[in-house]
C-alpha positions as MATLAB code, in Angstrom:
seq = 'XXXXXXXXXXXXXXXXXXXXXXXXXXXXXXXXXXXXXXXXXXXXXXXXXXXXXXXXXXXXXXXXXXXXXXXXXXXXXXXXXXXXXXXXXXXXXXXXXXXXXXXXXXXXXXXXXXXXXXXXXXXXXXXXXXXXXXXXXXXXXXXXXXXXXXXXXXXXXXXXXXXXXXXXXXXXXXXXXXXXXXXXXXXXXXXXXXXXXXXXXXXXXXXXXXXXXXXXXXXXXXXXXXXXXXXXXXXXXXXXXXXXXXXXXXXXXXXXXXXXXXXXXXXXXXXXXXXXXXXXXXXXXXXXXXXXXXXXX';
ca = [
       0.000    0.000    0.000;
       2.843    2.455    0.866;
       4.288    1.837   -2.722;
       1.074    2.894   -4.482;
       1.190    6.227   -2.242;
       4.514    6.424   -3.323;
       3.919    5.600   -7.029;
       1.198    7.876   -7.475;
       1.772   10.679   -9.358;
       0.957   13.946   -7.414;
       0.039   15.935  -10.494;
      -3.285   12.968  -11.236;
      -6.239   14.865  -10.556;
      -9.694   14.425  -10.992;
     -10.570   15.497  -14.672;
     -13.074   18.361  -13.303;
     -10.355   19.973  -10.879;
      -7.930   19.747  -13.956;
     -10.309   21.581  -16.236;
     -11.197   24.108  -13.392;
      -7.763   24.716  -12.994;
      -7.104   25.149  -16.574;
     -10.501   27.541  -16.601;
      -9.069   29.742  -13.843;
      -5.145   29.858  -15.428;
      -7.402   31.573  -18.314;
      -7.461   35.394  -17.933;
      -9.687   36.055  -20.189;
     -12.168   33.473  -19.454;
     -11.838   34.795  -15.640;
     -12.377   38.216  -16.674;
     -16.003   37.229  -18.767;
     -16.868   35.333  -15.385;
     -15.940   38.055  -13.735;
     -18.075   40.326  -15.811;
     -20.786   37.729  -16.073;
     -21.048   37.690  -12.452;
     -21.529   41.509  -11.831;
     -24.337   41.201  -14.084;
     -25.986   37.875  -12.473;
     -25.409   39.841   -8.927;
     -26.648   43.308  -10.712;
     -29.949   41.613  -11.710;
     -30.923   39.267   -8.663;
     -30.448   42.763   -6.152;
     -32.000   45.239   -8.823;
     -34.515   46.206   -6.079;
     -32.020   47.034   -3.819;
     -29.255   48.685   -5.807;
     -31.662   50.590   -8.359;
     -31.294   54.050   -6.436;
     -35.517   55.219   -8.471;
     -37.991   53.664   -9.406;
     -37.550   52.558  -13.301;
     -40.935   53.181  -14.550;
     -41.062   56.476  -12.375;
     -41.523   59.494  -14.617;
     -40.553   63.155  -14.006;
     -41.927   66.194  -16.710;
     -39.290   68.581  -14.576;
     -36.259   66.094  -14.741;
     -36.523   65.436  -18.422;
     -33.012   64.479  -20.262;
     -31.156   65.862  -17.093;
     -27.142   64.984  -17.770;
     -24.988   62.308  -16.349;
     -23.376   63.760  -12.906;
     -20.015   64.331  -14.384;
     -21.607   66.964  -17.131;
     -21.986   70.429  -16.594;
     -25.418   70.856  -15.290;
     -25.560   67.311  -13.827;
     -27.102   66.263  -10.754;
     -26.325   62.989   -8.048;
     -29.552   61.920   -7.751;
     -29.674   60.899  -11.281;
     -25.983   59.172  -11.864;
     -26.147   58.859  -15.424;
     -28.794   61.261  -16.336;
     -33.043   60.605  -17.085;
     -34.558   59.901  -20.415;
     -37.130   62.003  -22.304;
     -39.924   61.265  -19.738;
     -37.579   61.970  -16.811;
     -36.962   58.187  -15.759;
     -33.665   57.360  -14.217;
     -31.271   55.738  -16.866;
     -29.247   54.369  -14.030;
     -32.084   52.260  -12.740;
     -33.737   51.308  -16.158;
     -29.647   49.839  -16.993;
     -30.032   48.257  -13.621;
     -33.700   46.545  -14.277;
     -32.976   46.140  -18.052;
     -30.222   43.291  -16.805;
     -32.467   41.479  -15.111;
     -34.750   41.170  -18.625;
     -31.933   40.617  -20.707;
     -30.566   37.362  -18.707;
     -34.176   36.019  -17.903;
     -34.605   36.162  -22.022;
     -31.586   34.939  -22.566;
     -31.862   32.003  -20.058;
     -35.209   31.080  -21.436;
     -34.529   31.119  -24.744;
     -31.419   29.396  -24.764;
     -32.535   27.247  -21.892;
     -35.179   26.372  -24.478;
     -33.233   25.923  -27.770;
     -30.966   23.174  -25.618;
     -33.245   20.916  -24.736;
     -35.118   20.593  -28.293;
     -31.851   21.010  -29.881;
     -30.295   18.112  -27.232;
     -33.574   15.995  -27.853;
     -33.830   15.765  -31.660;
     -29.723   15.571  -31.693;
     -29.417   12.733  -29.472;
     -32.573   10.508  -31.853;
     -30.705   11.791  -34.869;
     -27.579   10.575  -33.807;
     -28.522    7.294  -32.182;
     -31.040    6.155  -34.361;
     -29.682    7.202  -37.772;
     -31.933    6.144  -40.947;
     -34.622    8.448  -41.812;
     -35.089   10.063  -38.238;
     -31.395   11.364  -38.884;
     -32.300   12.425  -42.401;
     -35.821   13.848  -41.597;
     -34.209   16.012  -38.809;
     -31.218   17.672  -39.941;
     -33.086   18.287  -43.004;
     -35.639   20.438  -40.913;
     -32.781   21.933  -39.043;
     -30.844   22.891  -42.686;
     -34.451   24.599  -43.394;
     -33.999   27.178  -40.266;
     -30.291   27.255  -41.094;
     -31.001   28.459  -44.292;
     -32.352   31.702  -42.952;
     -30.590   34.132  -40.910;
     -30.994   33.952  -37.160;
     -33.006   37.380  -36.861;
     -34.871   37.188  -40.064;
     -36.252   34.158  -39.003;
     -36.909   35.635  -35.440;
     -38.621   38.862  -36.515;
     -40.864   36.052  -38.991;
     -41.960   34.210  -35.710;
     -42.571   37.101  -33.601;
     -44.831   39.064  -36.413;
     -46.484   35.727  -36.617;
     -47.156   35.543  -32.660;
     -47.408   38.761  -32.067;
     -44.685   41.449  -30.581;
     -43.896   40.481  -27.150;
     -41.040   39.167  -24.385;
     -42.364   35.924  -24.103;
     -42.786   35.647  -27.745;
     -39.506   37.103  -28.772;
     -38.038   34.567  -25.995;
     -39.738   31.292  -28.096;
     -38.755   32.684  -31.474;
     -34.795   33.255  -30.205;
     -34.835   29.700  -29.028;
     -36.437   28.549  -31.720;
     -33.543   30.064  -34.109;
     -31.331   28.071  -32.280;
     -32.242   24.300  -32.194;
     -30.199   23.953  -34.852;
     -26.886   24.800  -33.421;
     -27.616   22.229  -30.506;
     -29.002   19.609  -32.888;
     -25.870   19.840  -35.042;
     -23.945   19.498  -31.993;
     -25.209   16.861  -30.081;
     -25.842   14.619  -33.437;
     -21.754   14.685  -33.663;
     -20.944   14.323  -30.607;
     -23.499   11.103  -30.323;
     -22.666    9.894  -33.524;
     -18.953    9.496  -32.289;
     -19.746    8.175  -29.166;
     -21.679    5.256  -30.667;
     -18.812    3.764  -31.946;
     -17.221    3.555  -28.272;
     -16.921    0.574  -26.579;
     -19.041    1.071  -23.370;
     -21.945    2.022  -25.753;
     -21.560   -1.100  -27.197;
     -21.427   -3.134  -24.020;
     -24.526   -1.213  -22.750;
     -26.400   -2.789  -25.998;
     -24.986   -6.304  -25.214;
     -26.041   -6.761  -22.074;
     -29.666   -5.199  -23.224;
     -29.548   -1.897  -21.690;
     -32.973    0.480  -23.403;
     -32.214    2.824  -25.394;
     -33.201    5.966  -23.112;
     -31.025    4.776  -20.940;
     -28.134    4.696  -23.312;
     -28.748    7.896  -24.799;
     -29.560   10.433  -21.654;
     -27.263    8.258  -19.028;
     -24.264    6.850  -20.921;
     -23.956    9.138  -24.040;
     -25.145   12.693  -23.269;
     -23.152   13.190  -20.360;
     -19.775   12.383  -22.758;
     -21.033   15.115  -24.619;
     -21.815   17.881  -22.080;
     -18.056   19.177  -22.954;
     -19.051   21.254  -26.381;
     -22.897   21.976  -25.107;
     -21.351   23.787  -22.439;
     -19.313   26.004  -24.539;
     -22.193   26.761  -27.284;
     -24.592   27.464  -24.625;
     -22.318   30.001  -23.449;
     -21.825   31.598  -26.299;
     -25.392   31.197  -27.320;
     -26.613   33.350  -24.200;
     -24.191   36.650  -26.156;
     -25.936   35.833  -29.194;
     -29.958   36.154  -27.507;
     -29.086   39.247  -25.301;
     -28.175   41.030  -29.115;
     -30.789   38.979  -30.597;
     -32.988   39.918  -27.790;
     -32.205   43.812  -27.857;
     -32.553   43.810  -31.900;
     -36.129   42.776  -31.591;
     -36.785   45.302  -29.106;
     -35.371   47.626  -30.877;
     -37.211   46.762  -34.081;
     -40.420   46.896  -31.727;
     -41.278   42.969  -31.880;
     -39.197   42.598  -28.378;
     -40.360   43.990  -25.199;
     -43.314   46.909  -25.139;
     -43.195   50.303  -22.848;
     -42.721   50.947  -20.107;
     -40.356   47.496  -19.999;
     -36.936   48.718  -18.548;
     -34.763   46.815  -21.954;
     -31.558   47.919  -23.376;
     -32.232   47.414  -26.478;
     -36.334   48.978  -26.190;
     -33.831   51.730  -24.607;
     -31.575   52.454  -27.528;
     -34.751   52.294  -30.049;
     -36.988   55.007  -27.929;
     -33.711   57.841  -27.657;
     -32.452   57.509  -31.250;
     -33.738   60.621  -32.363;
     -31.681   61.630  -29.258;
     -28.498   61.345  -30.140;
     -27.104   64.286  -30.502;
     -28.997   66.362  -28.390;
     -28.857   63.904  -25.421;
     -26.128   61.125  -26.082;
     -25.966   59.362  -23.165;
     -29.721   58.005  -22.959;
     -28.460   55.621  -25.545;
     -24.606   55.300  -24.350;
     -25.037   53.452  -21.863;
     -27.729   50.851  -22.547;
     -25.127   50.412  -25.276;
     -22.164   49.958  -23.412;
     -24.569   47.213  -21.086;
     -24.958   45.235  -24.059;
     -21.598   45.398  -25.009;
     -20.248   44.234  -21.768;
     -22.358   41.301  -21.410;
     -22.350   39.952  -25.075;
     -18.322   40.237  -24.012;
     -18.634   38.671  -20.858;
     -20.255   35.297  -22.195;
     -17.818   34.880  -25.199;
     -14.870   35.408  -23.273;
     -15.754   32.935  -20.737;
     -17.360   30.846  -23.564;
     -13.393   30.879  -25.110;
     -12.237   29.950  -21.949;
     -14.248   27.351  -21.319;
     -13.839   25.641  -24.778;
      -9.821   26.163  -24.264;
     -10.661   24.124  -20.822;
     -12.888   21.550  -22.145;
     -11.199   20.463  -25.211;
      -8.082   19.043  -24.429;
      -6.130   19.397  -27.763;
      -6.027   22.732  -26.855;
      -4.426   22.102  -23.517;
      -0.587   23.293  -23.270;
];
C-alpha cells in the first residue's frame, strides 16, 4: 500500500479539478466570469441597488445629464430619459430582462436542440435524415430574419420574442449533439450497454449525453451573447419587449432621435450590451480552451 502512495503521481487529478484549474489559469475566461457575475449579482439585487424607481416618470427632470456633465445632478448618476426616468435604474432593471430572455430562450433551444440531436444521432436512418433536413431549413435563414418572422407571426412580445430566439437556435444544438453522439456510438461502453440489453433511453440520456456535455457547455455560453443582441434587436425593431419594460435594447430604439442632443440616454444601454455579449464569449473561449483538451498546453 505504501508503494502505491509512493507511485502515485501527485500531479493525477480528478478530470473536473484539472479543467477548473485550466478555466481559472485563463485570464480572459476569468475576466467574462468576472463580468458575467456583476451582471448575475446586478440583476438578482436590482430592487435594492436601483437608487428610483424605473418606470417612475418626471416632466421637470426630463433628459437631465450624467453627474459628471456640466449641469448634472447625483440623484440621477447617469442622467433621465425624455420622460424623466432614471437611466441608471432602467440599466439596472434592463439586466435582469436581458438574462431572464436569454436564459429562457437558450434554456429552451438546448433541450429541443439536445432531444432531436441525441434521436438523430442514435437512431440514424430516416429520423437522422428527416431532422437535420428540418434543421438545414432554419439554417437556411438568418438567425433574426427568421426571429422577426416568428414574432410578427405571434405577435410582438417578451415571451414571444423569448420562443422565437430559441427557436432560431435548435439547430446549433441539434448539429452538436448529433456529432458528438454519432462518435460516441462507436465507443466501446456504448456497445457493451447494448450487449447486455440496456434500453435505449437509458443509453442515450445516461451513458452518451453526459460524454457530450463538454461542447454543449461552450455553445450554450456563447449562445446566451448571441440572444441578449438577438434579444435587444427585436426590441429595438419593436417585436421585443413593449413600454414601459426597462430593456436595453427597447432603450436604444426610444432615444435615437436623441443622439445628438442627449447622447448618453443611448450610451449606456449600449455599453450594457456590449459588456455582457463580451462577458459570455470570453468565458465561452475559456471554457472551450478548458474543455477540449487538444487545446491544452
Amino acid at each position: 500500500m505504501k508503494e502505491e502512495k509512493q507511485n502515485k503521481n501527485p500531479h493525477d487529478r480528478h478530470p473536473m479539478l484539472e479543467q477548473l484549474s485550466q478555466l481559472w489559469r485563463n485570464k480572459t475566461a476569468v475576466i467574462g466570469l468576472f463580468i458575467i457575475t456583476i451582471f448575475f449579482l446586478t440583476a438578482i439585487f436590482a430592487p435594492a441597488l436601483s437608487p428610483h424607481n424605473p418606470l417612475e416618470t418626471s416632466l421637470y427632470d426630463q433628459l437631465k445629464p450624467p453627474a459628471w456633465y456640466e449641469g448634472g445632478s447625483t440623484k440621477n448618476i447617469l442622467g433621465t430619459d425624455d420622460l424623466g426616468r432614471d437611466t441608471l435604474s432602467r440599466i439596472i432593471y434592463g439586466a435582469r430582462v436581458s438574462l431572464i430572455v436569454s436564459m429562457v430562450s437558450v434554456g429552451l433551444a438546448f433541450v429541443c436542440g439536445t432531444l432531436l440531436g441525441s434521436i438523430a444521432g442514435y437512431y440514424k436512418g430516416a429520423r437522422d435524415s428527416i431532422i437535420m433536413r428540418i434543421m438545414d431549413m432554419i439554417l437556411a435563414f438568418p438567425y433574426l430574419l427568421l426571429a422577426i418572422v416568428v414574432v410578427a407571426y405571434l405577435g410582438p412580445s417578451l415571451q414571444n420574442a423569448m420562443v422565437a430566439i430559441g427557436i432560431t437556435y435548435i439547430p446549433r444544438f441539434a448539429r452538436i449533439v448529433r456529432g458528438s453522439v454519432l462518435e460516441e456510438c462507436e465507443k466501446d461502453y456504448v456497445m457493451a450497454a447494448r450487449s447486455i440489453g440496456a434500453r435505449h433511453l437509458r443509453i442515450i440520456f445516461l451513458a452518451i449525453l453526459p460524454n457530450c456535455m463538454g461542447p454543449l457547455i461552450v455553445q450554450t455560453t456563447l449562445s446566451m451573447a448571441s440572444a441578449i443582441l438577438d434579444a435587444a434587436a427585436l426590441s429595438f425593431l419593436g417585436l421585443g419587449a413593449q413600454p414601459p419594460t426597462p430593456e436595453w435594447g427597447a432603450m436604444i430604439a426610444r432615444s435615437r432621435g436623441l443622439i445628438l442632443r442627449a447622447s448618453w440616454v443611448m450610451t449606456f444601454p449600449g455599453i450594457a450590451i456590449l459588456l455582457a455579449v463580451l462577458g459570455f464569449n470570453l468565458l465561452g473561449d475559456g471554457l472551450r480552451d478548458a474543455l477540449d483538451p487538444r487545446l491544452r498546453d
